[in-house]
C-alpha positions in Angstrom: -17.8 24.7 5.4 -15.1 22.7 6.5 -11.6 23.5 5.4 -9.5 20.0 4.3 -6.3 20.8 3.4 -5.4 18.1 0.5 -1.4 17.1 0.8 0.0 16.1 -2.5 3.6 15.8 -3.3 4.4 13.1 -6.2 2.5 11.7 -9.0 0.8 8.7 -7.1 -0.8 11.2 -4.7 -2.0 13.3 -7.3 -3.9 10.1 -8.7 -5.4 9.7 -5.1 -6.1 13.0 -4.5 -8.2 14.2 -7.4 -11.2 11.4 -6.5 -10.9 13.3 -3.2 -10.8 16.8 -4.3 -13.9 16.3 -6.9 -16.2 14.6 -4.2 -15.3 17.2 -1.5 -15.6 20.5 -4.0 -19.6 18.6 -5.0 -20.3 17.7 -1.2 -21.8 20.8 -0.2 -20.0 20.8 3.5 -16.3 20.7 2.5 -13.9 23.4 1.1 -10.6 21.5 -0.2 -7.4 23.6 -0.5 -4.9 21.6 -2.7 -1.4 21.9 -0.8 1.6 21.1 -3.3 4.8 20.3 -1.5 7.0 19.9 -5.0 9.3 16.8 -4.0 8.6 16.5 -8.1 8.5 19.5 -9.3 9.0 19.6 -13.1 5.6 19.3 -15.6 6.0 16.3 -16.6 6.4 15.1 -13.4 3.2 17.3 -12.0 1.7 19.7 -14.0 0.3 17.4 -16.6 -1.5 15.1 -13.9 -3.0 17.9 -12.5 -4.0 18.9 -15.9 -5.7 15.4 -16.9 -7.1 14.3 -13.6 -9.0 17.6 -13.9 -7.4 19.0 -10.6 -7.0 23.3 -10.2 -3.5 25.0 -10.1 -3.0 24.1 -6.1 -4.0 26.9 -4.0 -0.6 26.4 -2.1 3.0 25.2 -3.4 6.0 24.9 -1.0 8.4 24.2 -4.2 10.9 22.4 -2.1 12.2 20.2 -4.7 15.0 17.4 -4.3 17.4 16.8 -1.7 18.2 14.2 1.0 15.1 12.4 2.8 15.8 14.7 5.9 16.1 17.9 4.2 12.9 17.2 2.3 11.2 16.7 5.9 12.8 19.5 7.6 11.9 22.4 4.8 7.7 20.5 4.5 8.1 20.5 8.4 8.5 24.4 8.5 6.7 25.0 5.6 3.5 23.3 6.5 3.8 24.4 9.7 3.4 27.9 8.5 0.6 27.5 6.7 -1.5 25.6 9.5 -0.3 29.3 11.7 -2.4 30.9 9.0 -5.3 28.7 7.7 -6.3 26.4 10.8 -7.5 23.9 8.7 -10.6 21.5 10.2 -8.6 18.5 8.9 -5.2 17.7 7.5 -5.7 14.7 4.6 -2.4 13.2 3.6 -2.2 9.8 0.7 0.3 7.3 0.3 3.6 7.1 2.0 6.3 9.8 0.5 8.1 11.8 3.0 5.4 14.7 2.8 2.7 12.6 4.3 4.8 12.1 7.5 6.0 15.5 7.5 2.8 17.8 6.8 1.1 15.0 9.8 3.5 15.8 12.3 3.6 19.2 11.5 -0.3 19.2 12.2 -0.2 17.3 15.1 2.1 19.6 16.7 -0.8 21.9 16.4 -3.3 19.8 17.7 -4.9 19.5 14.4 -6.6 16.4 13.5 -5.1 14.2 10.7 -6.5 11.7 8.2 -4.2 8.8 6.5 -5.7 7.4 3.4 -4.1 4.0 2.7 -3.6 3.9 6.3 -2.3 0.0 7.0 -0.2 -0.6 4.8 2.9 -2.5 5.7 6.0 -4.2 3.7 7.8 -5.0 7.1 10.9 -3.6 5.4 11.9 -0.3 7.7 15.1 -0.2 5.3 12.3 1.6 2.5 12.2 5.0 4.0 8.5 4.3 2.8 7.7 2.3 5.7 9.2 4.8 8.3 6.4 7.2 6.5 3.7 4.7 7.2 4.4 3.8 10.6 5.1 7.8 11.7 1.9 8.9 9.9 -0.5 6.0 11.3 0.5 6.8 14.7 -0.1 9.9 15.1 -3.6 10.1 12.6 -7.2 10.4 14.4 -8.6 9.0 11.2 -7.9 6.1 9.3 -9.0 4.9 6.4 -7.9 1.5 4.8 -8.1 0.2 1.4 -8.7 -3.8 2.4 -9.7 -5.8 5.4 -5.5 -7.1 5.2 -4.8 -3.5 6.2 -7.7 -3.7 9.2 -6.0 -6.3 10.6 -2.9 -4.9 10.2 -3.8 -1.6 12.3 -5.5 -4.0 14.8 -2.5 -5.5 15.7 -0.7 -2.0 15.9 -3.8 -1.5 18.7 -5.1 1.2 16.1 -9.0 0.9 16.7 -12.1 2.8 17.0 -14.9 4.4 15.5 -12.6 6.6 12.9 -10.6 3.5 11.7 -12.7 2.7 8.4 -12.0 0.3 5.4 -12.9 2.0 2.3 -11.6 0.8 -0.1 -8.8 1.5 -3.2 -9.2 5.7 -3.8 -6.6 5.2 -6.6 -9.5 3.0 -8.3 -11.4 5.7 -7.8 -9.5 7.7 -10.5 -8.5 4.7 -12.8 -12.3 3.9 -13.3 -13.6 7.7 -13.7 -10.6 8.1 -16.7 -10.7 4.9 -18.6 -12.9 6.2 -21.0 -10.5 8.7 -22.4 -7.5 6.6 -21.6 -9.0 3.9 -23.7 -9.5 6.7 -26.7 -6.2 8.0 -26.3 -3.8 6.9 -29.1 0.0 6.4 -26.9 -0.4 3.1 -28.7 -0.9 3.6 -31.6 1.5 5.9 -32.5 3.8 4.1 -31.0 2.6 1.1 -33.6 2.4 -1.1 -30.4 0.1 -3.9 -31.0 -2.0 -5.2 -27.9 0.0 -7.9 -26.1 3.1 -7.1 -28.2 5.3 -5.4 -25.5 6.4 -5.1 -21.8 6.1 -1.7 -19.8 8.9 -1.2 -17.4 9.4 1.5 -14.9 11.9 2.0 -12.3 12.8 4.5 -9.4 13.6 3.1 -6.2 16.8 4.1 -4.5 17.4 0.6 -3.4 17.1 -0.6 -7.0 18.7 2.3 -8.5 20.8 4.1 -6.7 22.9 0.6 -6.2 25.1 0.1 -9.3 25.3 -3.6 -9.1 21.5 -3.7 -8.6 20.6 -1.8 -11.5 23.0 -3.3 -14.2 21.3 -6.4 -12.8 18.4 -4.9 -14.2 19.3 -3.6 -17.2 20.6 -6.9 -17.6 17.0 -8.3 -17.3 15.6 -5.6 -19.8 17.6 -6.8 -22.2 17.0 -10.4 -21.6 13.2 -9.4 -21.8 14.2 -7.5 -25.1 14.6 -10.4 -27.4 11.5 -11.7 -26.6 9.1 -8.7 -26.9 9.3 -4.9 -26.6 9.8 -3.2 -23.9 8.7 0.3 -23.3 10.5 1.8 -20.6 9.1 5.8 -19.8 12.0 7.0 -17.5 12.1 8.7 -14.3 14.5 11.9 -14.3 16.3 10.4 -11.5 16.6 6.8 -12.7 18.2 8.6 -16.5 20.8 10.5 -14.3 21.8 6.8 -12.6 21.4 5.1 -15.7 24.0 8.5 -17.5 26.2 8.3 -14.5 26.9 4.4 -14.8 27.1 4.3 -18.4 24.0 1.5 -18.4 22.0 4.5 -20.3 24.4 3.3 -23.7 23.6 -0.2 -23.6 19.5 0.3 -23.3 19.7 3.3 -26.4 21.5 0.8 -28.6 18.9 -2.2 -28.5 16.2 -1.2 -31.4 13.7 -3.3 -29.1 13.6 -1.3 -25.8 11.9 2.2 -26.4 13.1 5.1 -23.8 10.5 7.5 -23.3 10.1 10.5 -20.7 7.8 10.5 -18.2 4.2 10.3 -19.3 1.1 11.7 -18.6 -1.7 9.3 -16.6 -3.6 8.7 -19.2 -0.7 7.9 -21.8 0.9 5.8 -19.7 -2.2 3.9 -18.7 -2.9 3.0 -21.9 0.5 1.7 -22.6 -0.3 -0.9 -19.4 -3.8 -1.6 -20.2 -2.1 -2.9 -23.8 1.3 -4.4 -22.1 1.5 -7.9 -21.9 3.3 -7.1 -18.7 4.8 -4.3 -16.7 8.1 -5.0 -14.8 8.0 -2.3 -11.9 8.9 -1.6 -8.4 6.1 1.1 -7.7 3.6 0.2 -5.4 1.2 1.9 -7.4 1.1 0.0 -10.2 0.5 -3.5 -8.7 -2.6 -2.1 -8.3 -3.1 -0.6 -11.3 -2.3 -3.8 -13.2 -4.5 -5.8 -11.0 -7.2 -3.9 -11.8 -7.0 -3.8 -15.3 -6.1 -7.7 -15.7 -2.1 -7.3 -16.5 0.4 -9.6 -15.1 3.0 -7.3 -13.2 6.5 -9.0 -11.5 7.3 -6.4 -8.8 11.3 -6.6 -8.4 10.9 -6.2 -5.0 11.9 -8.3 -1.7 8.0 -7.4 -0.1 5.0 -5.7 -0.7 3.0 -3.8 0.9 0.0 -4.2 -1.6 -0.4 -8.4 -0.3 -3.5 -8.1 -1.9 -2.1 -7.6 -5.2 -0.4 -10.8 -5.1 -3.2 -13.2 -3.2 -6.2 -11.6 -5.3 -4.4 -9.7 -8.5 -2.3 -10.2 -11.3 1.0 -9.3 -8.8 3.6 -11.2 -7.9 7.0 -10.8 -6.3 10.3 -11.6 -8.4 13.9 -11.6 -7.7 15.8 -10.1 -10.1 17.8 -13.1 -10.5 14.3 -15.0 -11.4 12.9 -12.7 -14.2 14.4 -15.5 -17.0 12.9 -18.3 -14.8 9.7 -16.1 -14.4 8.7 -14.7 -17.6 7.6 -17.7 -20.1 4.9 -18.6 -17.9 4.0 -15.1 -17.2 4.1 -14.4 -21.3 2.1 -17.7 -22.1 -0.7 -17.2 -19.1 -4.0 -16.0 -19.2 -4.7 -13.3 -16.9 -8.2 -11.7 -15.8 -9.1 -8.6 -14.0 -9.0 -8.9 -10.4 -12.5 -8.7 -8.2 -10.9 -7.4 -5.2 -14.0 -6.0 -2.3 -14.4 -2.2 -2.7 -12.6 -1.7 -5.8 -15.5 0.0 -7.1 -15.0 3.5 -7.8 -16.9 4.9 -4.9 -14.3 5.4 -1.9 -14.3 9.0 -2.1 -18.0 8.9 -1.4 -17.7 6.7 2.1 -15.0 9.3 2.6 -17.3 11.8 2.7 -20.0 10.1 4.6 -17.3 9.4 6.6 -16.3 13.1 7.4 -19.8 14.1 7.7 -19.8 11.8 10.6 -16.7 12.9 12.4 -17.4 16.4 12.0 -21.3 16.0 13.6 -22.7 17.1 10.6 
């Protein structure tokens, strides 16, 4: 058996990672070993995705919690690096872009252990997201890639990252979206909520450039409450975006108007079914372009780029400045939208994974 260690760190790996964790734990020639490095670290934030997605209490947890970008490398650095000392694991397999995909890569390839990057490719050509610096570290240094879209092929291409072990596979976060809908299309987030379908607007909000900027987000507070008087919004809050929103005293302004609903963060399938019901979703994860796409639901990204183009060229994504959102939102409320058919978005990119592995490994 072949030992993967599985690197998970935030909720969007977690949603990546269980497709992968079920298909290696059935495949007969892999042993997965779920490696928690805790940059969110309370249950709502982790517990109850592992719980839903069906994923085991990870058999490792590093617990290193918040802090600076830097300090959050440095402590999954020496960490990780401990545990490779002890398990020698046949393959490191890291998701996504969060500062524990670079880290637990490096700390790997210091020990001459091969690495795997799944979403490897993806670029928003904006090396001010400390996202990007993630990407471009971790594809570097991986001896497997695995890409969710020819866009990202070409991408990789052009960094002169070839060869038999760079693989498009398609969109692994499908992969879990398609084997849940059945019990997120049961569960009743909606309706106790009294949310009609096509009645409201999901919002959701965490990145430092948008938040951590208090001009920025009063700008955007400013636009949830525009997009108030013309239809709900639902707004689940990320612990870090409530202490911004406390600290600048925008927090008041959204808890007064009757037609925005604060909620904590939510569980995958709750919060899915609010955005397969939404009429839109105003977001700046990177996540959830997808997501939307997907499930046919017009999504403005308040972002400058994207490093999902795919979303916007084939999906229901497109980019908005927050200046726009007044300009953009009557034809977004008044179109009709349809699920996207986007290559390999099938549900079955965990299983090229394997028959990918089985390959590299000579099995």
């Amino acid at each position: 058996m072949k030992i993967i260690h599985l690197i998970t760190a935030a909720r969007p790996n977690m949603m990546k990672i269980a497709p992968l964790w079920h298909a290696f734990n059935q495949s007969g020639f892999l042993k997965p070993v779920l490696v928690h490095t805790g940059q969110h670290y309370d249950a709502n934030m982790s517990d109850i995705f592992l719980q839903q997605l069906g994923l085991p209490v990870p058999d490792v947890q590093f617990n290193v919690g918040g802090g600076s970008h830097n300090f959050q490398h440095a402590k999954v650095i020496e960490k990780y690096d401990a545990l490779c000392e002890e398990q020698s694991p046949d393959l490191t397999l890291v998701v996504g872009d969060v500062n524990a995909t670079a880290s637990c890569a490096l700390a790997a390839k210091k020990r001459l252990l091969p690495v795997a990057h799944m979403e490897a490719g993806l670029r928003s050509f904006d090396r001010t997201m400390p996202e990007e610096i993630n990407r471009l570290v971790t594809d570097s240094i991986a001896d497997i890639h695995w890409a969710p879209s020819p866009i990202e092929m070409e991408l990789l291409a052009r960094e002169n990252i070839r060869g038999p072990h760079v693989r498009m596979v398609g969109n692994i976060m499908i992969d879990a979206l398609v084997k849940m809908l059945p019990a997120i299309e049961a569960d009743a987030t909606c309706q106790s909520m009294s949310l009609a379908k096509g009645s409201f607007a999901v919002a959701t909000m965490h990145r430092p450039v948008n938040v951590d900027d208090e001009t920025q987000l009063g700008k955007i507070v400013d636009a949830l409450l525009w997009m108030a008087k013309e239809l709900k919004v639902v707004f689940p809050v990320h612990p870090r975006t409530r202490q911004k929103l406390q600290a600048t005293k925008l927090l008041d302004k959204l808890e007064k108007n009757s037609n925005i609903h604060l909620l904590e963060p939510l569980g995958y399938v709750q919060f899915i079914n609010l955005v397969m019901n939404a009429r839109c979703v105003v977001t700046d994860s990177g996540g959830i372009q997808e997501e939307t796409s997907y499930l046919g639901v017009p999504c403005l990204t308040l972002r400058e780029s994207t490093e999902r183009p795919v979303t916007v060229s084939l999906g229901t994504n497109q980019l908005v400045k927050l200046d726009d959102v007044q300009k953009v939102l009557p034809g977004v409320l008044s179109a009709q939208t349809k699920p996207a058919n986007i290559p390999l978005w099938d549900g079955k990119t965990a299983g090229r994974v394997c028959e990918h592995l089985k390959e590299f490994f000579g099995l």
